[in-house]
N, C-alpha and C positions, 0 to 999 in steps of 0.2 A: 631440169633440176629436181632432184627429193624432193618429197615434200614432209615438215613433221609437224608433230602436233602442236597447236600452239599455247597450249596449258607446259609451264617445264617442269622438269622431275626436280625432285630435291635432291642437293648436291650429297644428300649421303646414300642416297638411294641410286645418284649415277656412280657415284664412286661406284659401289658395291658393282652394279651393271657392267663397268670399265674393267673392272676386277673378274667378274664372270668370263667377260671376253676373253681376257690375258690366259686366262687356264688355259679356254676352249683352243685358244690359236697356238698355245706355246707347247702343246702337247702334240702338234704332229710333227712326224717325225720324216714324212716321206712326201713327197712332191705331190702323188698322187692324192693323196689324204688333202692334204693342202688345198688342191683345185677341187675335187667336189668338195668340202666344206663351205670355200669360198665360192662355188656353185651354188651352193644352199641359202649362205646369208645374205650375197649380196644380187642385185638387181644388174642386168647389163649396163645401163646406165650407170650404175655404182660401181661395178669393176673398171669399165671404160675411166669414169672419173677417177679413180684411186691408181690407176696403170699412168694415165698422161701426167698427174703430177709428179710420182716417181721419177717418172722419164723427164720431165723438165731440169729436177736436181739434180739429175743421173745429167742430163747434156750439160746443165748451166756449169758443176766442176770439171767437166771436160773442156771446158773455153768455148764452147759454141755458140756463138752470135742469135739474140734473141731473130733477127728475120729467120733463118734455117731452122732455129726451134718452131715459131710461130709456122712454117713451110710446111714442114713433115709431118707435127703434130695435128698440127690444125687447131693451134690455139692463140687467145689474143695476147700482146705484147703485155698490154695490163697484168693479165694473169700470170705472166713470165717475169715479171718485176717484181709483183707479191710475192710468190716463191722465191726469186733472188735475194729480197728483203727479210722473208722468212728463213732463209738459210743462213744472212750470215746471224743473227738474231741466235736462233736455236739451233742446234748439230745433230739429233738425234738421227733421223736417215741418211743426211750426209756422212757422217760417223760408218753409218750402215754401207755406204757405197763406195767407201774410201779404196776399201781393196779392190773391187771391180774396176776401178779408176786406174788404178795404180798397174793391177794385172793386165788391160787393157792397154794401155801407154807403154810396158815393156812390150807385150805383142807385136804394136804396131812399131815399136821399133829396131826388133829380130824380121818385121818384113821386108821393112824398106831397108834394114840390110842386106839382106839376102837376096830384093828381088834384082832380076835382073834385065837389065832396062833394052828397051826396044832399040833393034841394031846391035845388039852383041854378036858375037859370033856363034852360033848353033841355038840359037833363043829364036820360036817362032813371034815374027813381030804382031799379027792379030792377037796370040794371047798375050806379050808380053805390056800391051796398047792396053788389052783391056782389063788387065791385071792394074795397069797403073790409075789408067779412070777410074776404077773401081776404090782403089787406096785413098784418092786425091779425095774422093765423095765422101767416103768414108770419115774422111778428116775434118772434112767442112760441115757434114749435116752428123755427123755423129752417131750414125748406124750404119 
């Protein structure tokens, strides 16, 4: 866990701080910029922490059962509840993940139309076997 100071800043002095960040973050434009920035401010430990919450609300709108979230992730159920709690509560990255969600759920379902299932006629069965484990997985752990 971070650790911060335990004197706190005054709230018009974090405003302003939270306001400096918003610039610093809102002004790139390119993915690359993005990641060494986000090299620069935050700590591995703080990327790690700030990627697996995302990823919580990213799987929780997708319907993914807290065990396969807590599996993949490697995080506790507790923690999978506070963000469930905090989602439905506030919207702001939900909001943000809505199209991935949405984009993603047509995907997977122009695949499982199209794929073509094991024992068709000229369909090799090892890949059409592992095409399909891979979908099923896909569905249940949400990556």
């Amino acid at each position: 866990m971070t650790r911060i100071s335990r004197f706190p800043v005054e709230e018009k002095v974090l405003t302003k701080l939270y306001s400096l960040m918003f610039e610093v973050i809102s002004r790139i434009d390119e993915e690359e910029s993005f990641s060494e920035i986000i090299n620069e401010l935050l700590s591995p430990t703080e990327k790690i922490m700030v990627a697996k919450r995302i990823a919580i609300i990213y799987l929780l709108m997708k319907k993914i059962d807290y065990y396969n979230i807590s599996k993949v992730i490697k995080v506790a159920s507790a923690t999978i509840a506070k963000f469930h709690s905090i989602m439905q509560e506030k919207g702001a990255v939900k909001n943000s993940l809505k199209g991935l969600v949405r984009n993603e759920k047509i995907k997977d379902f122009f695949e499982e139309l199209f794929m073509r299932e094991p024992g068709t006629y000229g369909v090799s069965w090892k890949s059409a076997w592992e095409h399909k484990i891979e979908l099923n997985r896909r569905k249940r752990q949400g990556f």
